[in-house]
N, CA, C and O atoms as a printed pandas DataFrame, in Angstrom:
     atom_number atom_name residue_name chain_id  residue_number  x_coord  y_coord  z_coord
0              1         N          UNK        A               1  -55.245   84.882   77.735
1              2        CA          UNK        A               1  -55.560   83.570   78.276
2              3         C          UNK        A               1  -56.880   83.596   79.042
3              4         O          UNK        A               1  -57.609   82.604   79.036
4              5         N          UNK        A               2  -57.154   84.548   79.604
5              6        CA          UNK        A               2  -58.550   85.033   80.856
6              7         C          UNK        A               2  -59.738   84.973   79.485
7              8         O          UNK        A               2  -60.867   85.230   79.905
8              9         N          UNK        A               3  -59.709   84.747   78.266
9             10        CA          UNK        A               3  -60.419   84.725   77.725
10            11         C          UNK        A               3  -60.903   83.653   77.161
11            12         O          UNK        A               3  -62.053   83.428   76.783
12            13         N          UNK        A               4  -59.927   82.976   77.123
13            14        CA          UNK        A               4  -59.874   81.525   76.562
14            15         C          UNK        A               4  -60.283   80.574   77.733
15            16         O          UNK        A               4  -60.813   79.565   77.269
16            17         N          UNK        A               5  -60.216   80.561   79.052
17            18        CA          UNK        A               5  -60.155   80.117   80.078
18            19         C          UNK        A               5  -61.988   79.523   79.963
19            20         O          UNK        A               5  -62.225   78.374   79.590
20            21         N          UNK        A               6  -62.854   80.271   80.252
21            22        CA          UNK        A               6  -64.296   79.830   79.913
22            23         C          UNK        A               6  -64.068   78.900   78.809
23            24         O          UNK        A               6  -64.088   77.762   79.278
24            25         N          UNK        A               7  -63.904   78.886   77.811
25            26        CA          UNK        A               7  -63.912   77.509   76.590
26            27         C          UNK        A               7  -63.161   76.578   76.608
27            28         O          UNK        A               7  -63.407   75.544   75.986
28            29         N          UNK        A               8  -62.110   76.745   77.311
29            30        CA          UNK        A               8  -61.027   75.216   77.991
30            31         C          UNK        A               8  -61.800   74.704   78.691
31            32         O          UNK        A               8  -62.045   73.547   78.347
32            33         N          UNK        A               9  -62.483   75.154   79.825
33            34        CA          UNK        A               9  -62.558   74.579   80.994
34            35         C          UNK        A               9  -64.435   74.000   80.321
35            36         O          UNK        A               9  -64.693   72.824   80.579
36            37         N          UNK        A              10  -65.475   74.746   79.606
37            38        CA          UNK        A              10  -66.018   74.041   79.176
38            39         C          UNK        A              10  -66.033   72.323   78.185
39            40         O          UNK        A              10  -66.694   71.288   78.110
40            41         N          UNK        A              11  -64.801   72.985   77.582
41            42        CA          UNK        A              11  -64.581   72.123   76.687
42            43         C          UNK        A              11  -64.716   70.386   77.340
43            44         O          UNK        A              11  -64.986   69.318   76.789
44            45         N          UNK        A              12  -64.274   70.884   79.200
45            46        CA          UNK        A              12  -63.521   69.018   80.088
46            47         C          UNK        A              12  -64.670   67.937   79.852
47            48         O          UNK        A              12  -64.574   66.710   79.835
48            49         N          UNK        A              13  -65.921   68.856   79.654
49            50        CA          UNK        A              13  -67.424   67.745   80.233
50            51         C          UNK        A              13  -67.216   67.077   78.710
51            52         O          UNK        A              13  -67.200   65.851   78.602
52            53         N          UNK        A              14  -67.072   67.869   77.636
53            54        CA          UNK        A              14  -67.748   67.115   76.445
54            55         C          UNK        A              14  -66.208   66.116   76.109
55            56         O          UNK        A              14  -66.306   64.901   75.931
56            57         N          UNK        A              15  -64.960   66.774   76.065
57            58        CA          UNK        A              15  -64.207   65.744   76.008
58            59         C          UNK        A              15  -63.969   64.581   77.170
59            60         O          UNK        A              15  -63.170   63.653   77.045
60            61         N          UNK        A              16  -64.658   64.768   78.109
61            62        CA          UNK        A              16  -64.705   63.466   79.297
62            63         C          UNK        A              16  -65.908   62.827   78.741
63            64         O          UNK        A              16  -65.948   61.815   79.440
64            65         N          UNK        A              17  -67.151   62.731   77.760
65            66        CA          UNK        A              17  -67.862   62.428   77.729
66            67         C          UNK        A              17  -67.828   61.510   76.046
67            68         O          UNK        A              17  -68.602   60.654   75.616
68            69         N          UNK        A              18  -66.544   62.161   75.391
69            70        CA          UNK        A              18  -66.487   61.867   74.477
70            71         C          UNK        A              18  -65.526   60.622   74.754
71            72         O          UNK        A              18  -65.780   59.666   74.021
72            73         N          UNK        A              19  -64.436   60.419   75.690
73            74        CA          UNK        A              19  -63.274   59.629   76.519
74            75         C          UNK        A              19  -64.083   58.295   77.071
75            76         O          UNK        A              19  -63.608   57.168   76.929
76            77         N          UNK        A              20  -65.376   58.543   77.724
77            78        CA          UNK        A              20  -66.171   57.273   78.152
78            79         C          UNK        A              20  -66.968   57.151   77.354
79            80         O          UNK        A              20  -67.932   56.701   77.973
80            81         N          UNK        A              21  -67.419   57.322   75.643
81            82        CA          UNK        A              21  -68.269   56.717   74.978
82            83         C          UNK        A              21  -67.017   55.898   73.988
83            84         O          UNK        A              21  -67.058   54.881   73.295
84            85         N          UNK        A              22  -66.253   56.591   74.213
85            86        CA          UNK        A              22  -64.517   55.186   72.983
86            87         C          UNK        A              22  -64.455   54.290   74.487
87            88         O          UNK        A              22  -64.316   53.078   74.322
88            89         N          UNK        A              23  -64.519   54.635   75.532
89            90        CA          UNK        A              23  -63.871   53.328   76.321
90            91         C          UNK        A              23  -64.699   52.768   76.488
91            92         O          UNK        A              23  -64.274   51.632   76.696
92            93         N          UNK        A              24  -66.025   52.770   76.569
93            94        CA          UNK        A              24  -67.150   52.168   76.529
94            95         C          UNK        A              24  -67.799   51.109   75.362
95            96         O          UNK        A              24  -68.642   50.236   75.569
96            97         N          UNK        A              25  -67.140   51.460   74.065
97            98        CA          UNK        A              25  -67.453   50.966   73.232
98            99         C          UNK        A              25  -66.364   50.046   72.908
99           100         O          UNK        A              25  -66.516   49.008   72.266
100          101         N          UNK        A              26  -64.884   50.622   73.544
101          102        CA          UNK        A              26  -64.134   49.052   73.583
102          103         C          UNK        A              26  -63.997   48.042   74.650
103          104         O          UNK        A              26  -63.563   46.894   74.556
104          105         N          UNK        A              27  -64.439   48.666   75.672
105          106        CA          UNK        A              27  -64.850   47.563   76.417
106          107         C          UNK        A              27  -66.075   46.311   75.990
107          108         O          UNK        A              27  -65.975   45.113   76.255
108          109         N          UNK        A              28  -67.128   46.930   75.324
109          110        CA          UNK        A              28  -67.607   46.658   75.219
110          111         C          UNK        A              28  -67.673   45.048   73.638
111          112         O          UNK        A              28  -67.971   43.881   73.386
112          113         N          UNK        A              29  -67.086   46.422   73.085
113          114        CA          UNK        A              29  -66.501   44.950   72.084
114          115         C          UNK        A              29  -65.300   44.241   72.293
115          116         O          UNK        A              29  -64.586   44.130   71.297
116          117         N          UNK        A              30  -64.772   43.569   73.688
117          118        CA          UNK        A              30  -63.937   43.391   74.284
118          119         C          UNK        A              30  -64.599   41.935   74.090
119          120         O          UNK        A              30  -64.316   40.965   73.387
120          121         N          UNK        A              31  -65.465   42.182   74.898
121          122        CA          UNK        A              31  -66.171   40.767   75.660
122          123         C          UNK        A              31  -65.910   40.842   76.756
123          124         O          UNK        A              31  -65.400   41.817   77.309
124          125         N          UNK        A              32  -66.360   39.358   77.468
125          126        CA          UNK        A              32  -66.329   38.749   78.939
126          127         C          UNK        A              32  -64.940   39.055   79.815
127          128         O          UNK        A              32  -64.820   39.247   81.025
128          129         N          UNK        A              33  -64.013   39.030   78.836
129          130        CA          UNK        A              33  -62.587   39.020   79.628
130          131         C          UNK        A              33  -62.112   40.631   79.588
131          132         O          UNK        A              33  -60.900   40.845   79.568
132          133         N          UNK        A              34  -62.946   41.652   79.578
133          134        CA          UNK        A              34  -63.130   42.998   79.555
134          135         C          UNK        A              34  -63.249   43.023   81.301
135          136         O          UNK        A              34  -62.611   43.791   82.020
136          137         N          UNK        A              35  -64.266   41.945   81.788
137          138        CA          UNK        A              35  -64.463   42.940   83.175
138          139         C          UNK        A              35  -63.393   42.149   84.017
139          140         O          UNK        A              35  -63.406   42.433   85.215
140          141         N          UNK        A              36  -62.340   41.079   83.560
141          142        CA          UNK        A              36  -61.692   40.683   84.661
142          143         C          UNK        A              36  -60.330   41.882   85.165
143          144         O          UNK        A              36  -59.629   42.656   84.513
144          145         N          UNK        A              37  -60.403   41.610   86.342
145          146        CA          UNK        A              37  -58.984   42.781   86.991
146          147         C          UNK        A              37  -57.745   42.559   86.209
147          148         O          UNK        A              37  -56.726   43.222   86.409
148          149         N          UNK        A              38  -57.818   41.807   85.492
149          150        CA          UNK        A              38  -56.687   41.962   84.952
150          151         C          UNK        A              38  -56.388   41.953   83.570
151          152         O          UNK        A              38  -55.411   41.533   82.950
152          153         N          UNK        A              39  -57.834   42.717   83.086
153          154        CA          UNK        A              39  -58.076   43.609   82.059
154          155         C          UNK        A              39  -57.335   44.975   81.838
155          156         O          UNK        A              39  -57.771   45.955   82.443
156          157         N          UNK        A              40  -56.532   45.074   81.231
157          158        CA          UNK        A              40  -56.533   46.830   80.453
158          159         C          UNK        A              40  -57.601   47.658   80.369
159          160         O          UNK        A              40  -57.602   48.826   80.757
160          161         N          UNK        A              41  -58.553   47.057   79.849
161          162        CA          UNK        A              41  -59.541   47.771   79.438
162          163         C          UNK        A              41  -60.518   48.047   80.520
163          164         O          UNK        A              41  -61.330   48.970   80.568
164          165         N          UNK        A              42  -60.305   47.074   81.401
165          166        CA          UNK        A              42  -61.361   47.058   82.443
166          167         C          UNK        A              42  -60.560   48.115   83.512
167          168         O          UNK        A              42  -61.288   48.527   84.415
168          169         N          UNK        A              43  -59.245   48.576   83.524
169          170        CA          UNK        A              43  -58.891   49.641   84.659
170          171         C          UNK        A              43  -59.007   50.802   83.787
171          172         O          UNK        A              43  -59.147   51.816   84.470
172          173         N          UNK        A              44  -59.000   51.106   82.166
173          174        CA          UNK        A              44  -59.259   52.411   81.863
174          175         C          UNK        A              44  -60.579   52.624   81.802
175          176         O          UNK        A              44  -60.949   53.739   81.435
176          177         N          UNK        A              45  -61.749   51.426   82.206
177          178        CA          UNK        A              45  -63.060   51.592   82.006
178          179         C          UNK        A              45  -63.496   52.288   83.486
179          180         O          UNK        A              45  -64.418   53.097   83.595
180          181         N          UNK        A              46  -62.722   51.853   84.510
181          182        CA          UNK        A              46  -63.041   52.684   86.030
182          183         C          UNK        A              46  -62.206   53.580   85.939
183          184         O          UNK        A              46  -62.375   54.424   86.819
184          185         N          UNK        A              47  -61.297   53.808   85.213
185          186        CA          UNK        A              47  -60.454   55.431   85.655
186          187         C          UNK        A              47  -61.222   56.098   85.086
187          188         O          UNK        A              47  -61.667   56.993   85.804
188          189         N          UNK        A              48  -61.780   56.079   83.641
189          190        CA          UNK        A              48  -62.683   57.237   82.949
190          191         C          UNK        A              48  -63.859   57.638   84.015
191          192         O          UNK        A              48  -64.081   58.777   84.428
192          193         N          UNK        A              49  -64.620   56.343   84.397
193          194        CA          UNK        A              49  -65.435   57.101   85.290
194          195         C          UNK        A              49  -65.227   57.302   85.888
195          196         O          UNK        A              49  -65.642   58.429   86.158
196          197         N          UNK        A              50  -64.417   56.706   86.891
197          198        CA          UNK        A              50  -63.661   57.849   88.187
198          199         C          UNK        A              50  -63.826   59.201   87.716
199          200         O          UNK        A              50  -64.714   59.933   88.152
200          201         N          UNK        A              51  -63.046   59.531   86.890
201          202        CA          UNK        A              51  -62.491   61.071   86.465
202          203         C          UNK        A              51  -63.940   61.917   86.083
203          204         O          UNK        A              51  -64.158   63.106   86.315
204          205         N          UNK        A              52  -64.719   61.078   85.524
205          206        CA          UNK        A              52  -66.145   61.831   85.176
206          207         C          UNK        A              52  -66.764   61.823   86.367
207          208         O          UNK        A              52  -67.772   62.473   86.091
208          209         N          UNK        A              53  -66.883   61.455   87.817
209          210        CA          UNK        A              53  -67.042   62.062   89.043
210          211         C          UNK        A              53  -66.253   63.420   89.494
211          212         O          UNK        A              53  -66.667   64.240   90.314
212          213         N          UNK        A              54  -65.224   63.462   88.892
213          214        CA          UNK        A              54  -64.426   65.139   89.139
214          215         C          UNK        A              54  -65.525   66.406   88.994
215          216         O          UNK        A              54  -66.319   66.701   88.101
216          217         N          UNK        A              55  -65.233   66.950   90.154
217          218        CA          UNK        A              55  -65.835   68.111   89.935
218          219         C          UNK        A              55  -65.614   69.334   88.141
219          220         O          UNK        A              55  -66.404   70.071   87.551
220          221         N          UNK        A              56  -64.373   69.007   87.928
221          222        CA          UNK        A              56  -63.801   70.173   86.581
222          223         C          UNK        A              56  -64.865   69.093   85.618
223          224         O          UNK        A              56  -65.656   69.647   84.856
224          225         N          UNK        A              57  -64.850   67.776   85.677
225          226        CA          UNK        A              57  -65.780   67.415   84.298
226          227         C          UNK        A              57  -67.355   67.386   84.680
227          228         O          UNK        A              57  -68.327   67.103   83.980
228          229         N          UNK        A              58  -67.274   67.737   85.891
229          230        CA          UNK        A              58  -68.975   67.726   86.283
230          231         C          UNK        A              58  -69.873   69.096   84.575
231          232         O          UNK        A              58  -69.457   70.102   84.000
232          233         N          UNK        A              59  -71.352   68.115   84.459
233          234        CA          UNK        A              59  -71.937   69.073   83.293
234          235         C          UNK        A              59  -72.007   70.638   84.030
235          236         O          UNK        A              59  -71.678   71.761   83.647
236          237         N          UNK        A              60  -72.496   70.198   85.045
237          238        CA          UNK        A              60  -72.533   71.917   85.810
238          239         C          UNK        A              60  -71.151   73.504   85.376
239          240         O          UNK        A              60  -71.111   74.733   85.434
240          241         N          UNK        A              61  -70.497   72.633   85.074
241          242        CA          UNK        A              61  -69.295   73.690   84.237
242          243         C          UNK        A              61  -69.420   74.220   83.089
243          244         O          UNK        A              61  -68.834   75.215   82.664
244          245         N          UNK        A              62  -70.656   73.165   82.244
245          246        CA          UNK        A              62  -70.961   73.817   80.581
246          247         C          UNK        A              62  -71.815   75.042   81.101
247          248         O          UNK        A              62  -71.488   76.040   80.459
248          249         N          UNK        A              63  -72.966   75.369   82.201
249          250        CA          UNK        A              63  -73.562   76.128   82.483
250          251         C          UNK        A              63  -73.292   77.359   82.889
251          252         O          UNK        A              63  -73.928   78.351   82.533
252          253         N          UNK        A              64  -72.169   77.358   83.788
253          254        CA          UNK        A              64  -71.028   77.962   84.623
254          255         C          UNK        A              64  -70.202   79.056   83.459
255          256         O          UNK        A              64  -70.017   80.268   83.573
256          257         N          UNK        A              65  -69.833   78.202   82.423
257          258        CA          UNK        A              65  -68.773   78.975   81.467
258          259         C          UNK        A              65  -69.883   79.703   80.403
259          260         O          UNK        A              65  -69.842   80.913   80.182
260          261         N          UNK        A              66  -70.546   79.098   79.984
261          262        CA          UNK        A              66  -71.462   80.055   79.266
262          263         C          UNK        A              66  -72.077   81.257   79.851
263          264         O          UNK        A              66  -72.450   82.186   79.135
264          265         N          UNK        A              67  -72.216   81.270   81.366
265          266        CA          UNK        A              67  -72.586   82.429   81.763
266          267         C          UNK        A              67  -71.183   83.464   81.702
267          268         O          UNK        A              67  -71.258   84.656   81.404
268          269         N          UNK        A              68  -69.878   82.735   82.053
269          270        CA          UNK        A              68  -69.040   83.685   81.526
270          271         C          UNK        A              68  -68.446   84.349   80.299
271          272         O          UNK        A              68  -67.633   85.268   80.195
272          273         N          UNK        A              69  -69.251   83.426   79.171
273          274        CA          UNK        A              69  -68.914   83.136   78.080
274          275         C          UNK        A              69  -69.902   85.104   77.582
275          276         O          UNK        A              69  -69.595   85.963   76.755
276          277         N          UNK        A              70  -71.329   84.996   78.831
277          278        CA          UNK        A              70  -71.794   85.537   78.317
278          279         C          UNK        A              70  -71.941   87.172   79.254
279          280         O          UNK        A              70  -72.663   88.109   78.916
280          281         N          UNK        A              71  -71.210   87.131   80.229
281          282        CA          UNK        A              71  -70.433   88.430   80.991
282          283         C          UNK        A              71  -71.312   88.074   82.303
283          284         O          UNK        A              71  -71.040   88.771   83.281
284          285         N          UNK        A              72  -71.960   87.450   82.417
285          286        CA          UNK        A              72  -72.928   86.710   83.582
286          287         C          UNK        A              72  -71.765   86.287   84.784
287          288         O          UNK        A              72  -70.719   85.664   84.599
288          289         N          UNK        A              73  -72.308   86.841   86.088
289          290        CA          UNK        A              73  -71.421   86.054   86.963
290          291         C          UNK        A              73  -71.885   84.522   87.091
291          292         O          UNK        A              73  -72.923   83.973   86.719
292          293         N          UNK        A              74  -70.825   84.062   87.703
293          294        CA          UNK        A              74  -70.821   82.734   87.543
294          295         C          UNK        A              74  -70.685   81.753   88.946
295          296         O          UNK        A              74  -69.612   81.590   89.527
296          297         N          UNK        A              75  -71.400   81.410   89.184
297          298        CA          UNK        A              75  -71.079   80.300   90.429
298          299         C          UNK        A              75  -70.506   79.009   90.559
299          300         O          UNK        A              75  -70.352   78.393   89.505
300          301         N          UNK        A              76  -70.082   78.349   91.834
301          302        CA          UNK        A              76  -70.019   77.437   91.351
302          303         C          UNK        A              76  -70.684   76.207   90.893
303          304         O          UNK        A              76  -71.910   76.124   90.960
304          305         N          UNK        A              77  -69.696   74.887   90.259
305          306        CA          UNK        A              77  -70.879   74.272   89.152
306          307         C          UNK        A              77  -70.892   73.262   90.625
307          308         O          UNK        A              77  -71.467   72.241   90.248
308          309         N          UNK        A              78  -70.668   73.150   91.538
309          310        CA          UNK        A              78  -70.715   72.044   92.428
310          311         C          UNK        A              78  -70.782   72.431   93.603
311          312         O          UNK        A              78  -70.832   71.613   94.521
């Protein structure tokens, strides 16, 4: 698992990034009634970015794991 651990934890940025370009694009072809509060789409459109403020999906982790990826110590990404 200690091996796999660097490519999970890289993996969070690109699948959080891949999570706000689909919610982005249905919000977007939503329309006007996308940004009211009492939208669906409009509370998974602030939770995604919420969550892409998390430190684990911060990009600084793709940098982080490749150095472990590559026997490099590693700091943190934040």
């Amino acid at each position: 698992m200690l091996a796999l651990q660097p490519t999970i934890s890289a993996a969070l940025p690109w699948v959080t990034e891949r999570a706000i370009a689909a919610v982005a694009t249905c919000y977007r072809a939503a329309g006007g009634g996308a940004a009211r509060d009492s939208s669906p789409l409009q509370r998974r459109f602030r939770d995604i970015h919420t969550f892409a403020q998390h430190a684990a999906a911060a990009e600084g982790w793709l940098g982080n794991n490749g150095a472990r990826l590559l026997g490099r110590p590693a700091a943190l990404a934040y």
